[in-house]
C-alpha positions as CSV (number, residue, x, y, z in Angstrom):
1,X,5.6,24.4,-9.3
2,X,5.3,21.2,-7.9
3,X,5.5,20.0,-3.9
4,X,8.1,17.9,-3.3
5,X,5.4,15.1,-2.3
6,X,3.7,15.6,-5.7
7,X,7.3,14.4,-7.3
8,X,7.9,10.8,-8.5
9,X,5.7,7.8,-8.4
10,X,2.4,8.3,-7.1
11,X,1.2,4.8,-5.2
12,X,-2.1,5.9,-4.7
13,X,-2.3,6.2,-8.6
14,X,-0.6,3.3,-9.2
15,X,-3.3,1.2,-6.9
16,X,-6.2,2.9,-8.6
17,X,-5.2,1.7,-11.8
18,X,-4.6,-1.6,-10.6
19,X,-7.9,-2.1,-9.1
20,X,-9.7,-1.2,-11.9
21,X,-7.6,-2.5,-14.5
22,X,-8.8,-6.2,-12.4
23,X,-11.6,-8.1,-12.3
24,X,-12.6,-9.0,-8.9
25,X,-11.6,-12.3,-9.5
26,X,-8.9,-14.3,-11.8
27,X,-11.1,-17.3,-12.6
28,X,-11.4,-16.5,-16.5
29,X,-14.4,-14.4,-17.8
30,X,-17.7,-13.3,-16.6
31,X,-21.3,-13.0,-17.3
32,X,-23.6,-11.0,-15.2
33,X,-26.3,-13.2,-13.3
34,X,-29.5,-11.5,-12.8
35,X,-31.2,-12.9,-9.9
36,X,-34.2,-11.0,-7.6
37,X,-33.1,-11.9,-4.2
38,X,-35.1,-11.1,-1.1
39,X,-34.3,-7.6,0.5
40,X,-33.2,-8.8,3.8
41,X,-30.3,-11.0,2.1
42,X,-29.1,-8.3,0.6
43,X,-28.9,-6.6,3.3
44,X,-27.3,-9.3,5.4
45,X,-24.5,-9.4,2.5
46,X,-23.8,-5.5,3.0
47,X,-23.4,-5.9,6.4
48,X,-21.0,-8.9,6.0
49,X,-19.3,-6.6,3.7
50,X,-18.9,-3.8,6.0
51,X,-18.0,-6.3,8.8
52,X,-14.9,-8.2,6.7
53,X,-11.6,-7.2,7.8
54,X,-10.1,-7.7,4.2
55,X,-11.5,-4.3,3.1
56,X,-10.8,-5.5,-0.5
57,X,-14.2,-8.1,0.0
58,X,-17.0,-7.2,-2.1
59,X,-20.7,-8.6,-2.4
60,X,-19.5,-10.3,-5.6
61,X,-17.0,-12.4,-3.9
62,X,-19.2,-13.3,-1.1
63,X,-21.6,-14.8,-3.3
64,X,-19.0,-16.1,-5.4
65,X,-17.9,-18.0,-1.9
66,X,-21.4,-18.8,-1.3
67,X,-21.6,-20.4,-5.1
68,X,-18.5,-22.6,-5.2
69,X,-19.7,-24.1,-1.5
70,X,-23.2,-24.5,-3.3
71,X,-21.5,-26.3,-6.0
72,X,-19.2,-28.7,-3.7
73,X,-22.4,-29.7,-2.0
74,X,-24.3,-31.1,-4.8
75,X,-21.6,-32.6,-6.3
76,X,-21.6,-34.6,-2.7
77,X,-25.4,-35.2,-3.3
78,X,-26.0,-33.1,-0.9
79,X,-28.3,-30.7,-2.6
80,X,-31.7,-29.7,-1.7
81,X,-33.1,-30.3,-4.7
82,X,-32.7,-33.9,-6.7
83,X,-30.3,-33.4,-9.3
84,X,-29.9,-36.2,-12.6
85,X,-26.0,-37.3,-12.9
């Protein structure tokens, strides 16, 4: 027999299947990007992680953040490296 709390919707179930039934983000559809990075970034990204008050932040949309600023500051010719037009 079921416990009264075990009757009717379930949000805890409800937000599982949300969160995996969405990508982390809504920008259209991905590709995996294999890239060695050195061990002490990856670190440093955990520990951002672990420090974020959103607990919904991931690795992935920290260097997703950390791409789209990369992007803005070449296309200000900003960039390191020299890029063609």
């Amino acid at each position: 027999m079921l416990k009264k709390s075990q009757i009717g919707e379930r949000k805890d179930v409800e937000r599982a299947k949300l969160k995996v039934s969405q990508p982390d983000t809504v920008q259209g559809p991905e590709q995996p990007l294999r890239v060695d990075i050195p061990r002490e970034y990856h670190k440093r990204l955990l520990k951002m992680k672990g420090n974020a008050e959103d607990t919904k932040v991931t690795v992935k949309l920290l260097v997703i953040e950390a791409l789209e600023d990369l992007f803005k500051k070449y296309e200000e010719g900003n960039g390191f490296y020299p890029m063609e037009d």
